[in-house]
Every structure is written in C-alpha cells, then in structure tokens.
NUKOLFI-855728 format. One record per residue: x, y, z of N, C-alpha, C, CB in turn; residue number from 1; chain. Coordinates in nm, 4 decimals. Each point is the difference from the previous one (the first is absolute). Glycine has a CB too. Layout:
% NUKOLFI-855728
<atom n_u="X" n_v="Y" n_w="Z" ca_u="X" ca_v="Y" ca_w="Z" c_u="X" c_v="Y" c_w="Z" cb_u="X" cb_v="Y" cb_w="Z" nr="NUM" kette="A"/>
...
% end
This chain:
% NUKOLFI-855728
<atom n_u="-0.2905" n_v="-1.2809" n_w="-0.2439" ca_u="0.0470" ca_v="0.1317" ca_w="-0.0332" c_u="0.0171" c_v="0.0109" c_w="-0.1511" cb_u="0.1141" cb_v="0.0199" cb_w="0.2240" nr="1" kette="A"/>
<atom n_u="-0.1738" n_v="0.1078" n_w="-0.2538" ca_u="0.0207" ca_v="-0.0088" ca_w="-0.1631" c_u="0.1330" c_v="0.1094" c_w="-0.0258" cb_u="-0.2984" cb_v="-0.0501" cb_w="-0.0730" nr="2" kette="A"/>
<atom n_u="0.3445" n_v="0.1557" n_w="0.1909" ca_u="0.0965" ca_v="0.0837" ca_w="-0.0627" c_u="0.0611" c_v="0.0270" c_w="0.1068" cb_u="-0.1013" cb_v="0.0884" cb_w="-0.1856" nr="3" kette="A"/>
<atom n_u="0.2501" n_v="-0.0884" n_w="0.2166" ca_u="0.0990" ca_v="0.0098" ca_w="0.0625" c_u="0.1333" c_v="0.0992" c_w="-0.0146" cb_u="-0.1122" cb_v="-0.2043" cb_w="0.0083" nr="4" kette="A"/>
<atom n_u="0.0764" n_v="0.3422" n_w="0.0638" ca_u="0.1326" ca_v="0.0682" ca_w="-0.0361" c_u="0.0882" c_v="0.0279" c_w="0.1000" cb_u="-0.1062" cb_v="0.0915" cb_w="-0.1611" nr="5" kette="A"/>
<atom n_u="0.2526" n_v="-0.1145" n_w="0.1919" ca_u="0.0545" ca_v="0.0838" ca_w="0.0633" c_u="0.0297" c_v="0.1473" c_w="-0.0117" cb_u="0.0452" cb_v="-0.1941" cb_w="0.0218" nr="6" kette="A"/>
<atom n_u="0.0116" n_v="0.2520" n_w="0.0769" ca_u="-0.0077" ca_v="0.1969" ca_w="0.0278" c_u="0.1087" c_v="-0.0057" c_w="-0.0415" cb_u="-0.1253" cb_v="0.1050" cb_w="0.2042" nr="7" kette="A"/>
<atom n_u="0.1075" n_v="-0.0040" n_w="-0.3372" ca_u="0.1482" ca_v="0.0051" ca_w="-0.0335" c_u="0.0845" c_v="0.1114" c_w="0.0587" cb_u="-0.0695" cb_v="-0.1015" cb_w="-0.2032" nr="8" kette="A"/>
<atom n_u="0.0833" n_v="0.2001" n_w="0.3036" ca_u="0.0231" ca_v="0.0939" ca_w="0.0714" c_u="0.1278" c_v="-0.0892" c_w="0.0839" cb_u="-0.2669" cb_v="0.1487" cb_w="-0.0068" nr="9" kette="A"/>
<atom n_u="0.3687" n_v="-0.0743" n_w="0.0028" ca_u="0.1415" ca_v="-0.0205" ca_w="0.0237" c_u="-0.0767" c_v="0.0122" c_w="0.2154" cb_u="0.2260" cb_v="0.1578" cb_w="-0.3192" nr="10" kette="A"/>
<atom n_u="-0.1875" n_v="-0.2629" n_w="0.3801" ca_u="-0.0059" ca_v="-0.0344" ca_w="0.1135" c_u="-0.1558" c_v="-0.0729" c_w="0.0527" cb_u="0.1990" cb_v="0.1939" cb_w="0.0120" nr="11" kette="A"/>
<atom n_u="-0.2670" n_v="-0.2064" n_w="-0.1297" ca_u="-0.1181" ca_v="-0.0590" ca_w="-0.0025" c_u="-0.0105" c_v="-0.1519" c_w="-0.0237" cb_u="-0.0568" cb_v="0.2167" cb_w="-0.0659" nr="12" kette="A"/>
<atom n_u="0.1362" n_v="-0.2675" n_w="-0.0313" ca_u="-0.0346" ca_v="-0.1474" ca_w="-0.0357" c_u="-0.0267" c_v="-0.1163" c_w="0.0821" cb_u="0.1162" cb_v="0.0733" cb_w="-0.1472" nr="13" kette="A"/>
<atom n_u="-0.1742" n_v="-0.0322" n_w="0.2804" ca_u="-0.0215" ca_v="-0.1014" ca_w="0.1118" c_u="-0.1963" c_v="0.0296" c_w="-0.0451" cb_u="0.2827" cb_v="0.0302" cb_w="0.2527" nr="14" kette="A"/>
<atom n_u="-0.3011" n_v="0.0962" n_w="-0.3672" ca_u="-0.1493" ca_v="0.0063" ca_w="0.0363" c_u="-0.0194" c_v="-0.0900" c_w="-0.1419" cb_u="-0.0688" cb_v="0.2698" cb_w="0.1601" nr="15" kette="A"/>
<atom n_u="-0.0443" n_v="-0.3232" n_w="-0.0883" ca_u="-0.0630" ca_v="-0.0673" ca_w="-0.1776" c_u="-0.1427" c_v="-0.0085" c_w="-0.0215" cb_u="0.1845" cb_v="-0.1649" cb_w="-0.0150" nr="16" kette="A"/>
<atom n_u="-0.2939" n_v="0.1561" n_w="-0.0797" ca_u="-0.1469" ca_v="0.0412" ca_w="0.0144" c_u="-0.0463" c_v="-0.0899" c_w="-0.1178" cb_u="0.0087" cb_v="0.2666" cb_w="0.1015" nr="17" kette="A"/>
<atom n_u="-0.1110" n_v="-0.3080" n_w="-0.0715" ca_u="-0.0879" ca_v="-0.1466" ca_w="-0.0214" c_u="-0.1226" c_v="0.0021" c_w="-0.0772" cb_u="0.0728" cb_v="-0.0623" cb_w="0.2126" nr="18" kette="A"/>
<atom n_u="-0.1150" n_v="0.1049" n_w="-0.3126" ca_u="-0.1391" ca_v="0.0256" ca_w="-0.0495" c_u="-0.0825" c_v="-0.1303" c_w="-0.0033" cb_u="0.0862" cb_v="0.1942" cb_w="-0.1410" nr="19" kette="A"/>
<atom n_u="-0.1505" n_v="-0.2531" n_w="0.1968" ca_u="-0.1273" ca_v="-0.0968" ca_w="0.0210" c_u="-0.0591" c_v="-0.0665" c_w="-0.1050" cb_u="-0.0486" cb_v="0.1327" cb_w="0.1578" nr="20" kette="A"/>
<atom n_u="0.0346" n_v="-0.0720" n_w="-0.2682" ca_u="-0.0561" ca_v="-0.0573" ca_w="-0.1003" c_u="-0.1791" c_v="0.1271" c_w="-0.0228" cb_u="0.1623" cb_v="-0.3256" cb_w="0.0794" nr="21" kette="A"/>
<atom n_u="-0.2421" n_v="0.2483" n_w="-0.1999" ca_u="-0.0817" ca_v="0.0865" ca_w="-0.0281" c_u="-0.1188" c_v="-0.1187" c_w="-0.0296" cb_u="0.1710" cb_v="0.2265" cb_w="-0.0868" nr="22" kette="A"/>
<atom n_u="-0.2812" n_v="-0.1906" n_w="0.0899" ca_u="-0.1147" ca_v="-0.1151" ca_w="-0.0731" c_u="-0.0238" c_v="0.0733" c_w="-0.1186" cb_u="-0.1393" cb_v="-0.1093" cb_w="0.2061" nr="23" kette="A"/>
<atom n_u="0.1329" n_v="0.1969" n_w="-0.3133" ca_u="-0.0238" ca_v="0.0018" ca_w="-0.1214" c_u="0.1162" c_v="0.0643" c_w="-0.0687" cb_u="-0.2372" cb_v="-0.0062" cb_w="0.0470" nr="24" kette="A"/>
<atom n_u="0.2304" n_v="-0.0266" n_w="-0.1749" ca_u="0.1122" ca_v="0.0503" ca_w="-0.1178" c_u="0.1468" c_v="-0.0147" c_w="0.0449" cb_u="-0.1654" cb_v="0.1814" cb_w="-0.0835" nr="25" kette="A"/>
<atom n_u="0.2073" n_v="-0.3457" n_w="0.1578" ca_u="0.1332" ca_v="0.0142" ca_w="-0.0213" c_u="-0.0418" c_v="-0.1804" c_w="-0.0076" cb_u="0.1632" cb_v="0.2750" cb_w="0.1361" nr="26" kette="A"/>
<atom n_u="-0.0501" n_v="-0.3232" n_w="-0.1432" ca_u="0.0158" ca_v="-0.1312" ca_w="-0.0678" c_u="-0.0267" c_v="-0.1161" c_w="0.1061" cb_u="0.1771" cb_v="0.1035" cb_w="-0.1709" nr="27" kette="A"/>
<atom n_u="-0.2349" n_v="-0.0614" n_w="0.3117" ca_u="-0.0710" ca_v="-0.0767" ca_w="0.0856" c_u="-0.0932" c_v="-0.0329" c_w="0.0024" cb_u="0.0879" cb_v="0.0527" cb_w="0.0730" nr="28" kette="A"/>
<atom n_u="-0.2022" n_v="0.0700" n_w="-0.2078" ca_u="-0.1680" ca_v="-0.0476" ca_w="0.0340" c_u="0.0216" c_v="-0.0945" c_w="-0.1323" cb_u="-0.1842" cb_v="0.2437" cb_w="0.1247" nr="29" kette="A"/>
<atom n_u="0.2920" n_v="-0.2858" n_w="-0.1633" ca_u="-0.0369" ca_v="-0.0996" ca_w="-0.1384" c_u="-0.0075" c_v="-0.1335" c_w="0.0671" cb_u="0.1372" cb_v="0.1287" cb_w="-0.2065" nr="30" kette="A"/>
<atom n_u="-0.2660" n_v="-0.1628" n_w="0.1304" ca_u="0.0086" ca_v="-0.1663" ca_w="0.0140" c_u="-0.0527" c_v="-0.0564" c_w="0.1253" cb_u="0.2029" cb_v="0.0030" cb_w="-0.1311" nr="31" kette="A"/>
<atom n_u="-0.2671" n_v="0.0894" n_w="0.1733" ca_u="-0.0598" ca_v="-0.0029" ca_w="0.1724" c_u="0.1061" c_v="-0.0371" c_w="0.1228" cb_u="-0.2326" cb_v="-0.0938" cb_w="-0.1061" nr="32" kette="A"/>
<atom n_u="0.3374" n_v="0.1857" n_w="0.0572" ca_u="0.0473" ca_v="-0.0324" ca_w="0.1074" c_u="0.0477" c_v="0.1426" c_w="0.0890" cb_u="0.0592" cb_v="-0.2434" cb_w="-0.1244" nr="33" kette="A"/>
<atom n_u="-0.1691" n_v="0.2851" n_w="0.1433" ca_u="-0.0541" ca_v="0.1714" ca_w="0.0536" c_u="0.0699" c_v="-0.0145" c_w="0.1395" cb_u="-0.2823" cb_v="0.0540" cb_w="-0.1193" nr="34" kette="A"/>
<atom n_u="0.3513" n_v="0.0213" n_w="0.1888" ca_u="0.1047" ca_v="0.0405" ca_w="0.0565" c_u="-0.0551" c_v="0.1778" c_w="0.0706" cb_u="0.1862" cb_v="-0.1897" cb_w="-0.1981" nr="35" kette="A"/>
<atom n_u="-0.2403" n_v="0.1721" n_w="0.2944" ca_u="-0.0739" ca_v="0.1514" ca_w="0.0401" c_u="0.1712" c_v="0.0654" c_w="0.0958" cb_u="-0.3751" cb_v="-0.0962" cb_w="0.0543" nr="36" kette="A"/>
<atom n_u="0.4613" n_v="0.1692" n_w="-0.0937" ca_u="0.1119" ca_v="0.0821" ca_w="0.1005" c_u="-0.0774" c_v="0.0538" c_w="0.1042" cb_u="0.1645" cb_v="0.0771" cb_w="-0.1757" nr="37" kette="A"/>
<atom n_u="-0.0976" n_v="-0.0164" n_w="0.2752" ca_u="-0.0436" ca_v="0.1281" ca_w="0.0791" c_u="0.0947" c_v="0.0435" c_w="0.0381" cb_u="-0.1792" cb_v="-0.0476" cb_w="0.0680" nr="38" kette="A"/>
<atom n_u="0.2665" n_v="0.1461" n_w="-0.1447" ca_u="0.0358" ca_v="0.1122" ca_w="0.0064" c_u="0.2048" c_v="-0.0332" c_w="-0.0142" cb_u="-0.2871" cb_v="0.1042" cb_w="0.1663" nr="39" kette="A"/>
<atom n_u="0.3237" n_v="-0.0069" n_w="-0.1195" ca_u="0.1449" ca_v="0.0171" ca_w="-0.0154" c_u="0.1350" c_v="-0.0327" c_w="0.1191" cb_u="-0.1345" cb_v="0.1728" cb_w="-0.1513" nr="40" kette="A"/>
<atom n_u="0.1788" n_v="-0.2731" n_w="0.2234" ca_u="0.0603" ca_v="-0.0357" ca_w="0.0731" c_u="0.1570" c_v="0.0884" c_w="0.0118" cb_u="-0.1675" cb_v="-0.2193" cb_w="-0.0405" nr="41" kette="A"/>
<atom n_u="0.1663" n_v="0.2508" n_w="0.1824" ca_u="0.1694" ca_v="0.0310" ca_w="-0.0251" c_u="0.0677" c_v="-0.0597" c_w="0.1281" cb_u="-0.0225" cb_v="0.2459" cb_w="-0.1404" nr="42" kette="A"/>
<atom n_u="0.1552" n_v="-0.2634" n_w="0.0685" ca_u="0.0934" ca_v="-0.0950" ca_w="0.1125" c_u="0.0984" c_v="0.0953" c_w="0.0282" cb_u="-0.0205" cb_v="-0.2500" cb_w="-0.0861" nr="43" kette="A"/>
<atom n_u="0.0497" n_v="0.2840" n_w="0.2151" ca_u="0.1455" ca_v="0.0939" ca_w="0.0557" c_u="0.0771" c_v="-0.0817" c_w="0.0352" cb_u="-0.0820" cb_v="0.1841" cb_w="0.0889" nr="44" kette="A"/>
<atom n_u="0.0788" n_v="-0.3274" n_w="-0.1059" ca_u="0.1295" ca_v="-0.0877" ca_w="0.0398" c_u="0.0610" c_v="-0.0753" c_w="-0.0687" cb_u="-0.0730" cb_v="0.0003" cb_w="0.1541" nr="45" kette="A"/>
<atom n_u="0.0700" n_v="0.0790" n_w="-0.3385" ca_u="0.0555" ca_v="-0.1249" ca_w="-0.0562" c_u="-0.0950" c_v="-0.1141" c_w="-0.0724" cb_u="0.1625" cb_v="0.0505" cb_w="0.1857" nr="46" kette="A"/>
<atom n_u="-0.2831" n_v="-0.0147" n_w="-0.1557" ca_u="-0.0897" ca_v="-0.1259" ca_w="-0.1098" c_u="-0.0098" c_v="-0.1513" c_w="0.1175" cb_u="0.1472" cb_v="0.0939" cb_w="-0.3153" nr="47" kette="A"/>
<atom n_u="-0.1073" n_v="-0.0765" n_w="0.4945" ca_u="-0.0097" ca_v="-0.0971" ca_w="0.0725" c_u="-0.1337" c_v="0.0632" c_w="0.0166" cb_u="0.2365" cb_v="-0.0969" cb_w="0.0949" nr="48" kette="A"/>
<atom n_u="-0.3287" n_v="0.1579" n_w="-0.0279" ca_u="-0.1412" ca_v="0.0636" ca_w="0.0418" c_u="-0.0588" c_v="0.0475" c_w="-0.1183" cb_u="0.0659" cb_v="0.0747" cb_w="0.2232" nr="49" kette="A"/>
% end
C-alpha cells in the first residue's frame, strides 16, 4: 500500500481506504523495483478487512 487514509466524518472512523500503489512517476518505478497497484481498497471494519 502506498496511501492510507482514515474518514474523517464524526461517526465514520471505523472507515479507512488503501491506495495500491502506481507503476510510473512515484518512487516505486526507481531502481527496478516497479510495483503495478490496482486500484483503491476500502475497509468498514476498522483496517481488520
């Protein structure tokens, strides 16, 4: 996972969402160590699922 936020919305902070990562222009395709994400994860329990 390259980005991790919790919901900041007053009765929300059980939600949290997961960005995957990217293969070009972030600091994974350096050095061959290319890293392909797919897509945006979300957890309704707290970051357990």
């Amino acid at each position: 996972m390259t980005a991790i936020v919790q919901d900041p919305r007053p009765g929300n902070s059980h939600i949290w969402y997961y960005g995957s990562g990217e293969i070009f222009w972030g600091s994974t395709s350096a050095g061959g160590a290319i890293y392909q994400g797919n897509g945006v994860y979300k957890s309704q329990d707290g970051g357990r699922t």
